[in-house]
C-alpha positions as CSV (number, residue, x, y, z in Angstrom):
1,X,3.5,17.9,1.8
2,X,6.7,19.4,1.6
3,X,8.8,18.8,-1.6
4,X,11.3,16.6,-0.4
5,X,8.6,14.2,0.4
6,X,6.8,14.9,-2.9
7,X,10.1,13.5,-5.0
8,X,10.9,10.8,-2.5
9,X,7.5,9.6,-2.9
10,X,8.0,10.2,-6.9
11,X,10.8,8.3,-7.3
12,X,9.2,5.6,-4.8
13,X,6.4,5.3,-7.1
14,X,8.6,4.9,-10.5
15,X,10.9,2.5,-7.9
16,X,8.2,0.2,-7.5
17,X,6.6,0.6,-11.0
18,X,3.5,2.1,-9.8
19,X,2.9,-0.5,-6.9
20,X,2.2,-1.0,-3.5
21,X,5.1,-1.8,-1.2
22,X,2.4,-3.3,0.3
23,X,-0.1,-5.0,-1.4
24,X,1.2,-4.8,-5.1
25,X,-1.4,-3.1,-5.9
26,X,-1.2,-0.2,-8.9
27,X,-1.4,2.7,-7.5
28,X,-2.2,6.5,-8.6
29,X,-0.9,10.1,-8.3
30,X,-3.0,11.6,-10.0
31,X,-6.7,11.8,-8.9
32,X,-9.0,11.3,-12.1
33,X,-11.5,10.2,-10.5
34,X,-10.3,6.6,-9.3
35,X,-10.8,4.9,-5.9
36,X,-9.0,7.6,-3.7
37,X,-8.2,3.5,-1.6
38,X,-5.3,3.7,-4.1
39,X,-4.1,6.6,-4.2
40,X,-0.2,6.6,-3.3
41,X,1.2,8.0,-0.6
42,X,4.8,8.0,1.0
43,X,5.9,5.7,3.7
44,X,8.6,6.3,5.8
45,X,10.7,2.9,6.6
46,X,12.0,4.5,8.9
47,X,9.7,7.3,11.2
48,X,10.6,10.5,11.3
49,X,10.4,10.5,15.0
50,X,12.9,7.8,15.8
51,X,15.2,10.0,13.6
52,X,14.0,8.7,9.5
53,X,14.4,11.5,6.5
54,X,11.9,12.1,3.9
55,X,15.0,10.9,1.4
56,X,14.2,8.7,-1.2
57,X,15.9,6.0,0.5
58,X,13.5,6.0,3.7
59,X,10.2,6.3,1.3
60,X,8.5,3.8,-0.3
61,X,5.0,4.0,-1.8
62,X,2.2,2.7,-0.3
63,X,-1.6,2.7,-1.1
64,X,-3.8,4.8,1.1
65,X,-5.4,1.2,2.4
66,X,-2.2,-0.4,3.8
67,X,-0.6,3.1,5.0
68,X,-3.8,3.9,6.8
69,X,-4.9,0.5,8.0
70,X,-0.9,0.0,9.3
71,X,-1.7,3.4,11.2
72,X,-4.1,2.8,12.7
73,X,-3.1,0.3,14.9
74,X,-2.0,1.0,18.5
75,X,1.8,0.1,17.8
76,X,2.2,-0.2,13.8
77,X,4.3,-3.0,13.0
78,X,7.7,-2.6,11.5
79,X,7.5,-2.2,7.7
80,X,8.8,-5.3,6.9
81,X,6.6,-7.4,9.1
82,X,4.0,-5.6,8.1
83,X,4.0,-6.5,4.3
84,X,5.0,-10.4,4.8
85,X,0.9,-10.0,6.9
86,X,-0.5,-7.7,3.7
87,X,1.0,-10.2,0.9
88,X,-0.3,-13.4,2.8
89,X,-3.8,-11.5,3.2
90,X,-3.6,-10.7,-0.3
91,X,-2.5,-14.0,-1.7
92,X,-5.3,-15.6,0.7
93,X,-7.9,-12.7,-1.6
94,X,-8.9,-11.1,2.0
95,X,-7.0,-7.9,2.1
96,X,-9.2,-5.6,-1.0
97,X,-12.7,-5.9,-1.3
98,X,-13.7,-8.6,-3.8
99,X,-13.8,-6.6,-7.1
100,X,-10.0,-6.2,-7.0
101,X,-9.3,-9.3,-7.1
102,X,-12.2,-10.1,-9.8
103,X,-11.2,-7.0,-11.7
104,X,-7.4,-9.2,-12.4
105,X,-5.4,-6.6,-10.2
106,X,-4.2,-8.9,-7.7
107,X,-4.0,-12.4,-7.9
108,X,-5.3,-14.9,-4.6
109,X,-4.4,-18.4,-3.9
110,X,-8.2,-19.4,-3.2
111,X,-11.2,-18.8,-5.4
112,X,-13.2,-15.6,-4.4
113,X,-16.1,-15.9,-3.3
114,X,-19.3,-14.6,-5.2
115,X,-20.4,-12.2,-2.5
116,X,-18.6,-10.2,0.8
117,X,-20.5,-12.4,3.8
118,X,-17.3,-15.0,3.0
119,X,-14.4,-12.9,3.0
């Protein structure tokens, strides 16, 4: 990663207090042995192929999950769209697996459910 992107995605992460622009999840930079789902990488509002930087003001920090998953669709949606669809997942508890939203690091409008079969 070259270092622009490395302090974009820096100040991103301090930016957003160590959260998903996503999700909300908290995030990491440092890989001590934690769930490598949230480990934070930079996001480019703005893709460097229709002409985006790797400034700080193009990056925001994402988890791995919502970068990836965005990705990984056949035309990714635009950032914005896409995290109004990741917050209503997440406030609905069907985004993360279950134990992130037991473990108190997101909060859901519904009760979650006991085991994965209802998610």
């Amino acid at each position: 990663m070259p270092n622009q992107l490395l302090r974009s995605r820096q100040i991103a992460f301090n930016r957003q207090d160590g959260k998903c622009y996503y999700c909300g999840i908290p995030m990491w930079l440092v890989d001590e042995g934690k769930s490598p789902r949230f480990r934070c990488t930079a996001e480019h509002l703005k893709a460097r192929t229709d002409g985006g930087s790797d400034r700080a003001e193009n990056i925001v920090a994402a988890c791995a999950h919502c970068n990836q998953t965005r990705h990984k669709r056949n035309c990714p949606p635009e950032p914005a769209a896409y995290r109004e669809e990741v917050r209503r997942r997440v406030r609905r508890g069907g985004w993360h697996p279950v134990w992130v939203y037991r473990a108190g690091l997101l909060e859901t409008q519904r009760a979650v459910p006991s085991d994965y079969s209802r998610l």
